[in-house]
Biopython code that builds the backbone (N, CA, C, O; Angstrom):
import numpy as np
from Bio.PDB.StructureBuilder import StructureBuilder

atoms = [
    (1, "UNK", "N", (-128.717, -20.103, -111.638)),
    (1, "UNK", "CA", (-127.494, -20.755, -111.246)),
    (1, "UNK", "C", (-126.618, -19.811, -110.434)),
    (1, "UNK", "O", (-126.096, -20.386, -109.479)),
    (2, "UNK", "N", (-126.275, -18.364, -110.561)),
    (2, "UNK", "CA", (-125.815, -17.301, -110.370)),
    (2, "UNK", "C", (-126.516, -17.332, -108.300)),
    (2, "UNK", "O", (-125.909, -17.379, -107.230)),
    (3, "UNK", "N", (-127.912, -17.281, -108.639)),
    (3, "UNK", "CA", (-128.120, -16.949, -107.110)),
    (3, "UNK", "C", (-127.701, -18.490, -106.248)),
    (3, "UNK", "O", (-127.461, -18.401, -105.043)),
    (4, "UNK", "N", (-127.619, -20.172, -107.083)),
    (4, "UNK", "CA", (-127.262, -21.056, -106.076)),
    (4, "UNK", "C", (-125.590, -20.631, -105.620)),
    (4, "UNK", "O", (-124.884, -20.540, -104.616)),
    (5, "UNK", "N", (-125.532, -20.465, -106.984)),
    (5, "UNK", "CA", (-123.524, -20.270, -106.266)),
    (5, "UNK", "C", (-123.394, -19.296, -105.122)),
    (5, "UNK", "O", (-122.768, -19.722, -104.151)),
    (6, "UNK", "N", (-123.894, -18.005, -105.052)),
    (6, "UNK", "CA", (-123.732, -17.396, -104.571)),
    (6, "UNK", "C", (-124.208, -17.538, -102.886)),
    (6, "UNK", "O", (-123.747, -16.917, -101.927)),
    (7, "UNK", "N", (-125.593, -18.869, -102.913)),
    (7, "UNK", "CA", (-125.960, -19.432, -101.191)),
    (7, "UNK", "C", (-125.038, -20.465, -101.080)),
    (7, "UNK", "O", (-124.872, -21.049, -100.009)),
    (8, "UNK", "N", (-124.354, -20.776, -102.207)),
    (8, "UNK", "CA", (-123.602, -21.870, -101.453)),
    (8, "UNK", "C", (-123.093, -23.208, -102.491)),
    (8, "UNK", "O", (-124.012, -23.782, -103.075)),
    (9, "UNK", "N", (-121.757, -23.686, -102.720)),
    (9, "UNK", "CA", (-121.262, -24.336, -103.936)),
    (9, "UNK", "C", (-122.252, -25.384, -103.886)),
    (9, "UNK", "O", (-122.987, -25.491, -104.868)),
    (10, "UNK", "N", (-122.435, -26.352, -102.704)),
    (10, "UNK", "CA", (-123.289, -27.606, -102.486)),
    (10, "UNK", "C", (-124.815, -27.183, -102.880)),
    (10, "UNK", "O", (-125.552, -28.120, -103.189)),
    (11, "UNK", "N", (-125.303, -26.012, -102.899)),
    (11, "UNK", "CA", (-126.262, -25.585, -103.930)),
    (11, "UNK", "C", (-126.351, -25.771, -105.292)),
    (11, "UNK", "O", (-127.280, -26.278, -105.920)),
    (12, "UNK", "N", (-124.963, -25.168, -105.835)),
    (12, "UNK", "CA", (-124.766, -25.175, -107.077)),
    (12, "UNK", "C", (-124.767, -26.029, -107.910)),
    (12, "UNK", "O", (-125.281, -26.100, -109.027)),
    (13, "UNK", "N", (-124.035, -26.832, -107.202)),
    (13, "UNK", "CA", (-123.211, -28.238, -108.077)),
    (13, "UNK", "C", (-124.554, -28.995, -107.810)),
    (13, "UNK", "O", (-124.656, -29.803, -108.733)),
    (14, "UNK", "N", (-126.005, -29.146, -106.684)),
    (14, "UNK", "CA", (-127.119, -30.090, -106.941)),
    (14, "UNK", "C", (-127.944, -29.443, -107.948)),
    (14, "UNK", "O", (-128.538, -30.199, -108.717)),
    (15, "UNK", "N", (-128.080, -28.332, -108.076)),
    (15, "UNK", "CA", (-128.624, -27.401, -109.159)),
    (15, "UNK", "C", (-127.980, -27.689, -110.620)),
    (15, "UNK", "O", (-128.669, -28.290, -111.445)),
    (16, "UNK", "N", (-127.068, -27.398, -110.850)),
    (16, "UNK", "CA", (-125.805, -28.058, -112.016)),
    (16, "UNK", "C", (-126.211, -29.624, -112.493)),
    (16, "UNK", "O", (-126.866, -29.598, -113.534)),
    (17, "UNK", "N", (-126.035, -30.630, -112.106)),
    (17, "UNK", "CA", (-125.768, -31.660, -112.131)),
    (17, "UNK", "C", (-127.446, -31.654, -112.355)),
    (17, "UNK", "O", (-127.856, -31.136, -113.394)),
    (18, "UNK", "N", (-128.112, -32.041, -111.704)),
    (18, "UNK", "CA", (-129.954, -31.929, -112.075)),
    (18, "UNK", "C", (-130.119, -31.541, -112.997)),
    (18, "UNK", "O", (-130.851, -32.190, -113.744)),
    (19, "UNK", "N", (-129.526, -30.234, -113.493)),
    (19, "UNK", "CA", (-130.048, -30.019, -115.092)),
    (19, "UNK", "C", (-129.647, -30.379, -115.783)),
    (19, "UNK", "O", (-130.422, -30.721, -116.677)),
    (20, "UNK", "N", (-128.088, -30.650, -116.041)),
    (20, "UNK", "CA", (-127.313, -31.700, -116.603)),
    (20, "UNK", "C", (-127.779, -32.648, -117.071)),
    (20, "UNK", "O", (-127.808, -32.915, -118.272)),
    (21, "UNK", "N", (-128.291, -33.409, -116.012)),
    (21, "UNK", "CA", (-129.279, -34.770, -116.482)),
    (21, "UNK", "C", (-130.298, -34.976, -116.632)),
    (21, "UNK", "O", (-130.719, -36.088, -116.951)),
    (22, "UNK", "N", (-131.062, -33.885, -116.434)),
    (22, "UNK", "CA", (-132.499, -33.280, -117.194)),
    (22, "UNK", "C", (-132.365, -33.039, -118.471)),
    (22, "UNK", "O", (-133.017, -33.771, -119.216)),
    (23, "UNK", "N", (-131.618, -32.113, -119.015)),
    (23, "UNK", "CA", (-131.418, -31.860, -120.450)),
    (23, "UNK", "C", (-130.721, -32.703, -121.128)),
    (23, "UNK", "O", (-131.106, -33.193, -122.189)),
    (24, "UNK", "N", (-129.451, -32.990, -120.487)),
    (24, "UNK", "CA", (-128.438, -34.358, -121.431)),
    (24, "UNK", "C", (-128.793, -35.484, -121.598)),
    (24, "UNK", "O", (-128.633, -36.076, -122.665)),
    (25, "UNK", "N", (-129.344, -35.987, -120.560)),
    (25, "UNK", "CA", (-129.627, -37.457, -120.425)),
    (25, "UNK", "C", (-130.782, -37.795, -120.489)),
    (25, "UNK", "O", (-130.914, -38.735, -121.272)),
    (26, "UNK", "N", (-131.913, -37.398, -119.924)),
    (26, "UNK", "CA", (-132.917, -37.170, -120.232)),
    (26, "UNK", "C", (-133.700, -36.763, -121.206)),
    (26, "UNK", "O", (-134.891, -37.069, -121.264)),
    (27, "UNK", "N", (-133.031, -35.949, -122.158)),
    (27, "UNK", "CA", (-133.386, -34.962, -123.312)),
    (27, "UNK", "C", (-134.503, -34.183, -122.727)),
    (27, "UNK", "O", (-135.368, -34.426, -123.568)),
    (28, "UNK", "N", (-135.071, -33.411, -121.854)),
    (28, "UNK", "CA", (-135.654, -32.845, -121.534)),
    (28, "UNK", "C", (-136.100, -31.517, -122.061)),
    (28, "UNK", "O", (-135.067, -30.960, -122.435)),
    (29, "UNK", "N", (-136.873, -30.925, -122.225)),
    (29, "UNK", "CA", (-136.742, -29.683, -123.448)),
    (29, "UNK", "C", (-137.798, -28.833, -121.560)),
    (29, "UNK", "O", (-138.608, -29.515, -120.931)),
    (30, "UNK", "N", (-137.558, -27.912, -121.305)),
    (30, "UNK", "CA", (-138.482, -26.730, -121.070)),
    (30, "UNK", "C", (-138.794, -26.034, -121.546)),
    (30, "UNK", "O", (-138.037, -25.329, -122.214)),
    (31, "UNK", "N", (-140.590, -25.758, -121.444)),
    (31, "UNK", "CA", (-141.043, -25.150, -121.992)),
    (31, "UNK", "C", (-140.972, -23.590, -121.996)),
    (31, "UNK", "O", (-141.460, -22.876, -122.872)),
    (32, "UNK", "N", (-140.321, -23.181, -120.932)),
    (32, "UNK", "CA", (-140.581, -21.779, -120.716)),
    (32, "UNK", "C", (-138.634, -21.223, -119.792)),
    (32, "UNK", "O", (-137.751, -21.895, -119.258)),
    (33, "UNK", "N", (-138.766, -20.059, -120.003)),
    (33, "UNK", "CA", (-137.338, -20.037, -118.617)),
    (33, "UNK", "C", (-137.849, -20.340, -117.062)),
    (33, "UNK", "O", (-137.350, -21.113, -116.244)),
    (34, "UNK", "N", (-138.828, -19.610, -116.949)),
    (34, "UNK", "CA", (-139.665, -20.223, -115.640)),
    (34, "UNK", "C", (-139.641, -21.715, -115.443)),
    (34, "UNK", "O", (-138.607, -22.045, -114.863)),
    (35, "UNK", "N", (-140.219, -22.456, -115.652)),
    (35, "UNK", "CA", (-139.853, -23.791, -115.740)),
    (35, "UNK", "C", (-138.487, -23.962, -115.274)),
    (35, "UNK", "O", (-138.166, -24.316, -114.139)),
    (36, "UNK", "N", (-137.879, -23.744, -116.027)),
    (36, "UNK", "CA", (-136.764, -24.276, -115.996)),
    (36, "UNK", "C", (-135.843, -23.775, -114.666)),
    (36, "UNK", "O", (-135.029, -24.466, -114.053)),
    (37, "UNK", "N", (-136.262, -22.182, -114.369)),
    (37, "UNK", "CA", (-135.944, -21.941, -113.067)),
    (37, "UNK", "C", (-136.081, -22.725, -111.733)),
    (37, "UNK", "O", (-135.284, -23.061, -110.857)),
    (38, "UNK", "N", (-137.802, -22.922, -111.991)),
    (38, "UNK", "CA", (-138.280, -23.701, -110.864)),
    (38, "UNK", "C", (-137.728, -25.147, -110.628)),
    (38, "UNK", "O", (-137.576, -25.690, -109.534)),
    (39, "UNK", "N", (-137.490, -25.603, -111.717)),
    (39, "UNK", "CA", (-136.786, -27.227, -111.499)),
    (39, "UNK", "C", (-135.120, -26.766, -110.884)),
    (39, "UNK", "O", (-134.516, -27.475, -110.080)),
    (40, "UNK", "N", (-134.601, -25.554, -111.403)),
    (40, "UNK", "CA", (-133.486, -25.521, -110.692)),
    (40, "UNK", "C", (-133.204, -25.095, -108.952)),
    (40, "UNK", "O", (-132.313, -25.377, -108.152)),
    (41, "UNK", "N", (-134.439, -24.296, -108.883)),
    (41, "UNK", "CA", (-134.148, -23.864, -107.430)),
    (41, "UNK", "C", (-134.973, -25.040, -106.241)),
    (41, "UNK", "O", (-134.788, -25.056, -105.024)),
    (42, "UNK", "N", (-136.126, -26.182, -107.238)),
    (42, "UNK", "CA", (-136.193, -27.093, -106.259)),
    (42, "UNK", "C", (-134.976, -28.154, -106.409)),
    (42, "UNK", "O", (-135.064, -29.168, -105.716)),
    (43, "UNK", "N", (-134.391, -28.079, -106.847)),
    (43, "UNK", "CA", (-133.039, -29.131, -107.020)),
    (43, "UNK", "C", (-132.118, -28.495, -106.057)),
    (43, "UNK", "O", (-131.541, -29.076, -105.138)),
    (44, "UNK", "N", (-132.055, -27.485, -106.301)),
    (44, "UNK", "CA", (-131.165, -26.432, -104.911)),
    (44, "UNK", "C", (-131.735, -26.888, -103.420)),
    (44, "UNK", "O", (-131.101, -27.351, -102.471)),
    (45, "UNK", "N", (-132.816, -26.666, -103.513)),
    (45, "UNK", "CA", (-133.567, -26.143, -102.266)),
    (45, "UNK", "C", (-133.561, -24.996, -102.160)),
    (45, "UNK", "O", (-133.245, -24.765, -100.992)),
    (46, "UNK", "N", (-133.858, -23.342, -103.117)),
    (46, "UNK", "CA", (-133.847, -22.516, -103.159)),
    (46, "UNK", "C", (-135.739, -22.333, -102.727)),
    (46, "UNK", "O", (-136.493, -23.031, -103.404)),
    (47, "UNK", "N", (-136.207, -21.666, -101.935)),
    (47, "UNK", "CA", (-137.076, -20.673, -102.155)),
    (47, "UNK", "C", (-137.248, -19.845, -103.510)),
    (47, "UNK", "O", (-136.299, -19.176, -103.920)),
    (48, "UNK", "N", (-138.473, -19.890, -104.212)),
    (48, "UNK", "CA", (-138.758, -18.646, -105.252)),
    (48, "UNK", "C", (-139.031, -17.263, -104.004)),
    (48, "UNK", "O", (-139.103, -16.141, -104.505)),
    (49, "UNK", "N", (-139.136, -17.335, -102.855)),
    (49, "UNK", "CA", (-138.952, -15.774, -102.506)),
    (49, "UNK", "C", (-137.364, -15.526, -102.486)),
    (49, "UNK", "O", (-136.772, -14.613, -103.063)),
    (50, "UNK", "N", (-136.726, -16.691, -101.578)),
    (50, "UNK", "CA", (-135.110, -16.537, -101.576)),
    (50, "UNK", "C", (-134.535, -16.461, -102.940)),
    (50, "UNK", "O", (-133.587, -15.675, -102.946)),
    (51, "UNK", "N", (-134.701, -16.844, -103.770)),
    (51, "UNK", "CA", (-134.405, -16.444, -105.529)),
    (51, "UNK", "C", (-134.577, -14.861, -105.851)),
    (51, "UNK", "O", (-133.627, -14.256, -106.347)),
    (52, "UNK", "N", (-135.992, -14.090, -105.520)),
    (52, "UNK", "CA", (-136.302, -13.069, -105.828)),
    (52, "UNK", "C", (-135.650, -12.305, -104.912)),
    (52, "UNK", "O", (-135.592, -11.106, -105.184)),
    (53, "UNK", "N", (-135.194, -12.631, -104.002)),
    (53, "UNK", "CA", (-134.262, -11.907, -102.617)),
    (53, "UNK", "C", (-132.858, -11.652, -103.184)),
    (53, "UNK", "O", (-132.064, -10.717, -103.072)),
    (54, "UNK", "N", (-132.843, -12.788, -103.814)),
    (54, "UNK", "CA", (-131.432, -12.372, -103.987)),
    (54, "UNK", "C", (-130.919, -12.209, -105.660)),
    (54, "UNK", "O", (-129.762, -11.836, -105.856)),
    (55, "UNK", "N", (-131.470, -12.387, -106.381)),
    (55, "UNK", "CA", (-131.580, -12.542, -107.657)),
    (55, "UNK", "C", (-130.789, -11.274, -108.263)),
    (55, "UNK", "O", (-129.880, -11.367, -109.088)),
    (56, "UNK", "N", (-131.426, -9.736, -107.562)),
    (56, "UNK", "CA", (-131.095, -8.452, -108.146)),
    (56, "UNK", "C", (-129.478, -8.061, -107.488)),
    (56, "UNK", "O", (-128.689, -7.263, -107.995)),
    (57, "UNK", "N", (-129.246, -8.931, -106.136)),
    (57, "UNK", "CA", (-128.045, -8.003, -105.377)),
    (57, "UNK", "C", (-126.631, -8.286, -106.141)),
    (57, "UNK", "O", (-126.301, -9.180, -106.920)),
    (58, "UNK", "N", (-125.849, -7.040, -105.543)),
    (58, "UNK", "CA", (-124.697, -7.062, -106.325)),
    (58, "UNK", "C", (-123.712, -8.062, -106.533)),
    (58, "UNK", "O", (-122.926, -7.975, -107.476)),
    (59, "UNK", "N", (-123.689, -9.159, -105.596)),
    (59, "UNK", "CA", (-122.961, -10.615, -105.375)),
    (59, "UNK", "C", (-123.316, -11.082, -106.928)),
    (59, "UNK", "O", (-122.511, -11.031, -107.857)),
    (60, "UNK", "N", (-124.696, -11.551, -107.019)),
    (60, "UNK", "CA", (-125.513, -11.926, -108.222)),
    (60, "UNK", "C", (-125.027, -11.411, -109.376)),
    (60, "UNK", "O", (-124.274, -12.048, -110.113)),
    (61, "UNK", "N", (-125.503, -9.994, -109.652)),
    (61, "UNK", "CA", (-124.844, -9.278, -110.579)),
    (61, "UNK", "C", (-123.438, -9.610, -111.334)),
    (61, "UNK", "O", (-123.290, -9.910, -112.519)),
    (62, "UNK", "N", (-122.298, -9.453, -110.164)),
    (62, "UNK", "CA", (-120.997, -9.685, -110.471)),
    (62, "UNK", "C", (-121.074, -10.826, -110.777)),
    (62, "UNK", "O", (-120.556, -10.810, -111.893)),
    (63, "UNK", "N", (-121.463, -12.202, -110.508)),
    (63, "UNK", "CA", (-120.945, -13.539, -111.279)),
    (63, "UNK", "C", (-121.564, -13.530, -112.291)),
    (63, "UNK", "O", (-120.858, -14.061, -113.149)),
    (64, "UNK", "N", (-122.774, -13.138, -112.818)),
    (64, "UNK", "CA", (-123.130, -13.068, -113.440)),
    (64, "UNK", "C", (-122.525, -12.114, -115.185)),
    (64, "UNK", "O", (-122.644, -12.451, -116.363)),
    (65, "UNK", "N", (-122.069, -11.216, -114.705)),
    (65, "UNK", "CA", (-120.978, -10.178, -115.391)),
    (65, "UNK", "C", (-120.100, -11.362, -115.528)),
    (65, "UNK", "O", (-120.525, -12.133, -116.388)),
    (66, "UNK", "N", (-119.057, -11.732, -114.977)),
    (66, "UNK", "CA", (-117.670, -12.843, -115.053)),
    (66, "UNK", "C", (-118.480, -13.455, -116.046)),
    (66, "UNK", "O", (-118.308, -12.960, -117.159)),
    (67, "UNK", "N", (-119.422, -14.500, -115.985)),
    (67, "UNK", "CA", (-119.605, -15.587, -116.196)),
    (67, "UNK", "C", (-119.825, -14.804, -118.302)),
    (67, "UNK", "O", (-119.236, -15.008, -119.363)),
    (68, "UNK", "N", (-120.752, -14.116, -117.941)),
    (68, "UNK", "CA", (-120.846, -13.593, -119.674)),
    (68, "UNK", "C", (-119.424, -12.929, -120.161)),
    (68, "UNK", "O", (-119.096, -13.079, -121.338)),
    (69, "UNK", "N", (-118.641, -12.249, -119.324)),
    (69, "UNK", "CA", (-117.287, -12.068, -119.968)),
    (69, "UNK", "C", (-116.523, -13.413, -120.169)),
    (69, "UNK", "O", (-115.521, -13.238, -120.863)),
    (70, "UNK", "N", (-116.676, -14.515, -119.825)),
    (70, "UNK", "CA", (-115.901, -15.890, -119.796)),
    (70, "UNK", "C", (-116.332, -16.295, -121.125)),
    (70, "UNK", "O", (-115.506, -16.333, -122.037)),
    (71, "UNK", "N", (-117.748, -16.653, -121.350)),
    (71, "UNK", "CA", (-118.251, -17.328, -122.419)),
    (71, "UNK", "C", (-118.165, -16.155, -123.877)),
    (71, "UNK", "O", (-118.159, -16.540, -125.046)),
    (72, "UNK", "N", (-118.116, -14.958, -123.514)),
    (72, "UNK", "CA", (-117.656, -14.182, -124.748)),
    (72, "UNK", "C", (-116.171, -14.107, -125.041)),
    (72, "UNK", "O", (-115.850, -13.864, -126.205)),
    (73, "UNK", "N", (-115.255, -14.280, -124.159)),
    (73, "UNK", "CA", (-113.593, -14.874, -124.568)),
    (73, "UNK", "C", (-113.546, -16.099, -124.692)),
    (73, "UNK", "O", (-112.357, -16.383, -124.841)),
    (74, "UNK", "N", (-114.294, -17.195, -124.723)),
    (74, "UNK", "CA", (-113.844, -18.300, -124.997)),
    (74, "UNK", "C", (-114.902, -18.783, -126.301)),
    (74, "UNK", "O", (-114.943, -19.965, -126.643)),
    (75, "UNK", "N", (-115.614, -17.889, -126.872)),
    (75, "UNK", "CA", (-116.522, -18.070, -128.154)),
    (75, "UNK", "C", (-117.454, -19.382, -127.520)),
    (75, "UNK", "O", (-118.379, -19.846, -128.188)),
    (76, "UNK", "N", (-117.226, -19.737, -126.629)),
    (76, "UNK", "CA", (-118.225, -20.832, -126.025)),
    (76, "UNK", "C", (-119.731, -21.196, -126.958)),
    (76, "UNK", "O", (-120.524, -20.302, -126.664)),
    (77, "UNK", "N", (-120.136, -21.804, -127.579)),
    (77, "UNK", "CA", (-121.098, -22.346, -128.313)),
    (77, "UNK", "C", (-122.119, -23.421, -127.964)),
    (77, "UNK", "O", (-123.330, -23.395, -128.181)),
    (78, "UNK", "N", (-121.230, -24.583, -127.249)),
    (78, "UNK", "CA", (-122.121, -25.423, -126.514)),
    (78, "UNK", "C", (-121.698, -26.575, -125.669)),
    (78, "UNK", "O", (-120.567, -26.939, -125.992)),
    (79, "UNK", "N", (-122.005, -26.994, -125.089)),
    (79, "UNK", "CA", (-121.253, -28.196, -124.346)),
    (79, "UNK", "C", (-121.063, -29.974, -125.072)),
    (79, "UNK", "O", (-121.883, -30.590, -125.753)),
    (80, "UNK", "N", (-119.781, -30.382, -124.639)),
    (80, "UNK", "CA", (-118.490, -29.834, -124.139)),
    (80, "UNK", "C", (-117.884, -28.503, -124.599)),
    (80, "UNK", "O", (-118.093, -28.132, -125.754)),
    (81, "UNK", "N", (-117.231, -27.851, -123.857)),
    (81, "UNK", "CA", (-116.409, -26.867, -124.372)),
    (81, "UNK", "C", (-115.275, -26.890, -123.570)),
    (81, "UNK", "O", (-115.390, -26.666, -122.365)),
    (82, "UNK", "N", (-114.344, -27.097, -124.004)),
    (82, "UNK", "CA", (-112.779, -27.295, -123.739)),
    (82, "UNK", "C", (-111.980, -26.277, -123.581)),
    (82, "UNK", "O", (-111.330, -26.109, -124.613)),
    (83, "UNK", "N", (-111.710, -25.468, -122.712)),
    (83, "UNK", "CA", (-110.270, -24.019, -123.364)),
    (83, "UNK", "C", (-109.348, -24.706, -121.979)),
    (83, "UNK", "O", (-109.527, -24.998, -120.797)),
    (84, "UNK", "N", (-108.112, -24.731, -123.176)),
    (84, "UNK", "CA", (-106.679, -25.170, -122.916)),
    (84, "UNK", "C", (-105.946, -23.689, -122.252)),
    (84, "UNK", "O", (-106.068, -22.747, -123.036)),
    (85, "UNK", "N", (-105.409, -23.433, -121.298)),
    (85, "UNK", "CA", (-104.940, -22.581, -120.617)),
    (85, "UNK", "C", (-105.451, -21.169, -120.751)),
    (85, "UNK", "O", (-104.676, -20.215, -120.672)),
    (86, "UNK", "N", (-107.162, -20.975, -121.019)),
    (86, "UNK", "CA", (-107.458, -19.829, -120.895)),
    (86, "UNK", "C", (-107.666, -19.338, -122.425)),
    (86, "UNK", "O", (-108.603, -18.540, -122.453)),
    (87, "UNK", "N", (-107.086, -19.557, -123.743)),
    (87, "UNK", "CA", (-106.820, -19.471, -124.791)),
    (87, "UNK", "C", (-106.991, -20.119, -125.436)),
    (87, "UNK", "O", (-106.516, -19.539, -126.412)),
    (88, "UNK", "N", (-107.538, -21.527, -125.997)),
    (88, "UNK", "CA", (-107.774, -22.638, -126.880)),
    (88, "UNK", "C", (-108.821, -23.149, -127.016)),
    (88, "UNK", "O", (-108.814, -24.332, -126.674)),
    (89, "UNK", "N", (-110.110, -22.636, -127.511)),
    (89, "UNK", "CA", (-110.822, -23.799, -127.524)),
    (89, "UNK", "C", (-110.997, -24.909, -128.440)),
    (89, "UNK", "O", (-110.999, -24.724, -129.658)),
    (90, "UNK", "N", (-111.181, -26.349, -127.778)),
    (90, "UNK", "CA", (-110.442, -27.386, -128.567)),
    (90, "UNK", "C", (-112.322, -27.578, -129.522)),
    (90, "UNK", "O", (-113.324, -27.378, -128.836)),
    (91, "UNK", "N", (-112.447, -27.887, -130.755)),
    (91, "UNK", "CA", (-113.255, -28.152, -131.226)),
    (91, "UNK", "C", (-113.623, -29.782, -130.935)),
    (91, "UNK", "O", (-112.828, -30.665, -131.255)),
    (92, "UNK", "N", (-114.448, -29.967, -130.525)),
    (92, "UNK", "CA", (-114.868, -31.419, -129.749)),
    (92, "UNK", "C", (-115.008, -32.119, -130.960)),
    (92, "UNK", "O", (-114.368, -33.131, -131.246)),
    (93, "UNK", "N", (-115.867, -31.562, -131.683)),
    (93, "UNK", "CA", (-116.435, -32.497, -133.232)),
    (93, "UNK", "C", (-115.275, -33.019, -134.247)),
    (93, "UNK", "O", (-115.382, -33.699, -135.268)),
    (94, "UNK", "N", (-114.084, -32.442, -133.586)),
    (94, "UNK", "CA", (-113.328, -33.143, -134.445)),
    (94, "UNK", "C", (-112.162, -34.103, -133.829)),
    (94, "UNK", "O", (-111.213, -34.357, -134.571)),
    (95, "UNK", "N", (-112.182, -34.685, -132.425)),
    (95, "UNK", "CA", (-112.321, -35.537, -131.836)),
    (95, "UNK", "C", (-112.608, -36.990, -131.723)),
    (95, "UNK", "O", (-113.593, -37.571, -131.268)),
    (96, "UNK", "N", (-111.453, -37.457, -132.275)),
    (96, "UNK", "CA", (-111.970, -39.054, -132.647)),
    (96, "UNK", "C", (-111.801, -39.636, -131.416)),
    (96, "UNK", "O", (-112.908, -40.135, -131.212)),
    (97, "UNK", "N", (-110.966, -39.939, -130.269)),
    (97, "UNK", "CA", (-110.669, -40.579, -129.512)),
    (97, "UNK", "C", (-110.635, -40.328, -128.040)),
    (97, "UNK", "O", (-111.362, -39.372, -127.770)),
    (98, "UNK", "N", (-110.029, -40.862, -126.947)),
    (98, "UNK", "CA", (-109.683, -40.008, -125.852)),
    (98, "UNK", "C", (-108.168, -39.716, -125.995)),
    (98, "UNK", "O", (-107.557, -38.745, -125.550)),
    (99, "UNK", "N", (-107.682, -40.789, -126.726)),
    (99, "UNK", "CA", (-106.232, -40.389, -126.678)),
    (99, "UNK", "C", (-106.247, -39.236, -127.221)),
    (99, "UNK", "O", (-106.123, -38.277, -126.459)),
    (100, "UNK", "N", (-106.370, -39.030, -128.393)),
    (100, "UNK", "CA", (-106.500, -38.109, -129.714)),
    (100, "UNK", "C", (-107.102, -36.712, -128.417)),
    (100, "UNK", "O", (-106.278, -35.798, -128.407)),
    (101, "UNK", "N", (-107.845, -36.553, -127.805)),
    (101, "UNK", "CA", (-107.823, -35.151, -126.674)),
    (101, "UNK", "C", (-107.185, -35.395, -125.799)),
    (101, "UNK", "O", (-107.167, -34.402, -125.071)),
    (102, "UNK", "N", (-106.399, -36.455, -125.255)),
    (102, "UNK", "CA", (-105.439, -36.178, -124.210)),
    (102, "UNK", "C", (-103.823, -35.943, -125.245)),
    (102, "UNK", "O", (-102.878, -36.065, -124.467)),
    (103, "UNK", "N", (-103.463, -35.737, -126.292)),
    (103, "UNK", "CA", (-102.311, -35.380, -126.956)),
    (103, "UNK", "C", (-102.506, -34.171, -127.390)),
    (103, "UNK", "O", (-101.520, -33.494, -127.681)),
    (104, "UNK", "N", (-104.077, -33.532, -127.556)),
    (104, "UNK", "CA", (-103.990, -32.230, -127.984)),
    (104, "UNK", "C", (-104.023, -31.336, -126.866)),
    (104, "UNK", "O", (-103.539, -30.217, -127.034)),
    (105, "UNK", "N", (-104.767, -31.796, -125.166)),
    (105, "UNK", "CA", (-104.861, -30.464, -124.262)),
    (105, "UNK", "C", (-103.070, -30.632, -123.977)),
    (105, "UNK", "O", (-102.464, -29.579, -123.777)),
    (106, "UNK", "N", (-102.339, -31.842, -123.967)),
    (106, "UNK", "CA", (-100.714, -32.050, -123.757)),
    (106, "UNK", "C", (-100.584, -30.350, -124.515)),
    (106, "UNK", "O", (-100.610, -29.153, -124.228)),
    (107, "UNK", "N", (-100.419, -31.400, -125.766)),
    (107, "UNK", "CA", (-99.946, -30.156, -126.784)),
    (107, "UNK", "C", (-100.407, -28.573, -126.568)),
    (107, "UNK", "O", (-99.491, -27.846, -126.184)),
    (108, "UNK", "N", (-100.930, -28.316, -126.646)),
    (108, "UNK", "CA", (-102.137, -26.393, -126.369)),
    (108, "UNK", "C", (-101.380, -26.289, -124.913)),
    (108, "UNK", "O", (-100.701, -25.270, -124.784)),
    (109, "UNK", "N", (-101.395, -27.076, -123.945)),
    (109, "UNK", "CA", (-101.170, -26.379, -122.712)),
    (109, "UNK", "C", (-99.675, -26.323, -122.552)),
    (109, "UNK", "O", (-99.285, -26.003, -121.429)),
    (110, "UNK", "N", (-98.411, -26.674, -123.826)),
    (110, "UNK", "CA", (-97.081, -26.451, -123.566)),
    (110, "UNK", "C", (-96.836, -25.560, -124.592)),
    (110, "UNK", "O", (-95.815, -25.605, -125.278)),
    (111, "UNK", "N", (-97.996, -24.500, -124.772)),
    (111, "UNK", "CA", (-97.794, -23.341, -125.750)),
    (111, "UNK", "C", (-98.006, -21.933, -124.627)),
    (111, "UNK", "O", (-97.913, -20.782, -125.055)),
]
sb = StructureBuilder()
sb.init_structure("model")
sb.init_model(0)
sb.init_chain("A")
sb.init_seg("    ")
for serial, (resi, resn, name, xyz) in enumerate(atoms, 1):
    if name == "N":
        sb.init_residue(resn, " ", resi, " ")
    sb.init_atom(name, np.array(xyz, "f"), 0.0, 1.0, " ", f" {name:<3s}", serial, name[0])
structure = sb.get_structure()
């Protein structure tokens, strides 16, 4: 995901969204990380040489760094995951309604 963002958001987000509905909707299980690579970079239109090209460089690296410092401050566990101004994450499972999460991100984000 790290090397689509980095060729390009309209990469990302067809890469994103494909697996999205491979795994969510689909229930799709892969068998391997490979696999699962390859379905993402033909959903991109990534090359596996353009993947291995760019996979190691420092662009890569750095989102990659952000992205694991993000999900280790926000205790991130699994999707949905909700954080209200950087600081909150809202526990989904206890979530009865839409109202019931549109009165709590209200609430968290006038703290």
């Amino acid at each position: 995901m790290a090397v689509a963002k980095t060729v390009g958001e309209d990469k990302y987000k067809a890469a994103k969204m494909a697996l999205y509905a491979k795994i969510h909707d689909e229930k799709t299980k892969f068998a391997t990380g490979d696999e699962l690579i390859r379905f993402g970079l033909s959903q991109a239109g990534i090359s596996q040489e353009e993947f291995n090209r760019l996979k190691g460089t420092p662009e890569v690296k750095q989102l990659l760094a952000k992205w694991d410092q993000g999900i280790a401050i926000a205790k991130i566990q699994g999707i949905p995951a909700l954080v209200v101004n950087g600081k909150y994450l809202i526990n989904t499972k206890s979530i009865r309604s839409m109202p019931m999460l549109d009165e709590m991100i209200l609430e968290l984000s006038k703290k």
